[in-house]
C-alpha positions as CSV (number, residue, x, y, z in Angstrom):
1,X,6.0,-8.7,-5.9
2,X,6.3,-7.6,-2.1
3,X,3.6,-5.7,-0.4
4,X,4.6,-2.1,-0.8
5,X,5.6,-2.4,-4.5
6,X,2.3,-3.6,-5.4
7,X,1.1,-0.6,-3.1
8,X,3.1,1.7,-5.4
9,X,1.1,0.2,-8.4
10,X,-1.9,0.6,-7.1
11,X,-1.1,4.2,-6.3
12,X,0.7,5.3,-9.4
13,X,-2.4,3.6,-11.3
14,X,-5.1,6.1,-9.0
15,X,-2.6,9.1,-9.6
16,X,-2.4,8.5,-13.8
17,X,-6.5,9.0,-13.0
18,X,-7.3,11.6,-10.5
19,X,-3.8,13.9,-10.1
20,X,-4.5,15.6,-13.3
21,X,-7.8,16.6,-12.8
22,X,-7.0,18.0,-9.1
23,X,-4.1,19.6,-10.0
24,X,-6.8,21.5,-12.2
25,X,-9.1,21.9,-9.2
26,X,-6.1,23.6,-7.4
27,X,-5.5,26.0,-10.4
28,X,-2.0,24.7,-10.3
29,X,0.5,24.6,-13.8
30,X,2.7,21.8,-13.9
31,X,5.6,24.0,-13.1
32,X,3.6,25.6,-9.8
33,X,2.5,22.4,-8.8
34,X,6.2,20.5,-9.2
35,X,7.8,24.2,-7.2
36,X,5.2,23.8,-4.6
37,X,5.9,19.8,-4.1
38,X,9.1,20.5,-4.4
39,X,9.9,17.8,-7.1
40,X,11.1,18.4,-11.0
41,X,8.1,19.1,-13.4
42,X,9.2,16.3,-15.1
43,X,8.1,13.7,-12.0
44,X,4.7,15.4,-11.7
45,X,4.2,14.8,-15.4
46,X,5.3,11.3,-15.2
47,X,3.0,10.7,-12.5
48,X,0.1,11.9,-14.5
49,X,0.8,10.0,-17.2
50,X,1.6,6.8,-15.4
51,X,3.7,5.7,-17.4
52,X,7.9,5.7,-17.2
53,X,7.8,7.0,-13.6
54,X,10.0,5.5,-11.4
55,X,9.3,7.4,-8.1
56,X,9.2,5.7,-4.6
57,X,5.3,5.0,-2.5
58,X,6.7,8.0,-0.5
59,X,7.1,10.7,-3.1
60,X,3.4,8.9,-4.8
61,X,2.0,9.2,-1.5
62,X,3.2,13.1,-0.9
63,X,2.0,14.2,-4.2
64,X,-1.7,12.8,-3.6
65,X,-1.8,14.3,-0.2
66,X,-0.3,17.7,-1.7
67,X,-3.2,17.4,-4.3
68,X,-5.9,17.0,-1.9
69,X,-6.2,13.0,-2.2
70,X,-6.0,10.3,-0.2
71,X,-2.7,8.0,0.5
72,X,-4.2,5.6,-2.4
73,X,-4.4,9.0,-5.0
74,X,-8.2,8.7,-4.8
75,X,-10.4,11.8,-4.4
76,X,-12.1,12.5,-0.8
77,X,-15.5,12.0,-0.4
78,X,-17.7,14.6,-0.3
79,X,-18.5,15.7,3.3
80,X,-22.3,14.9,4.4
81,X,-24.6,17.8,3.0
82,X,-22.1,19.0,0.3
83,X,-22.9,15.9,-2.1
């Protein structure tokens, strides 16, 4: 497995964790949240579930920034004071 494939692993397997619950942060439906991406609800899902999703590092990567994560689909750390 090449370098940005297990890349897309690694961030598929952060999303299936953390997009979910910050899509809920943002107070986003599926269907707002796909619009506002500009992908088919059905991606977003797929995403979120982690399983069957067959999307590219650079669509991964654009919906954890959209959602407020990192490039890995982690959640920011807190800024100092706010923790």
């Amino acid at each position: 497995m090449n370098e940005i494939e297990e890349r897309r692993h690694v961030v598929l397997y952060n999303l299936a964790a953390h997009a979910g619950p910050a899509r809920g942060r943002l107070r986003l439906s599926l269907d707002d949240a796909a619009r506002l991406a500009r992908l088919a609800p059905e991606v977003i899902a797929a995403i979120e579930n982690g399983n069957g999703c067959t999307s590219s590092l650079a669509v991964l990567t654009h919906v954890a920034l959209f959602l407020g994560l990192t490039e890995l689909g982690v959640p920011r750390p807190r800024p100092p004071g706010m923790e």
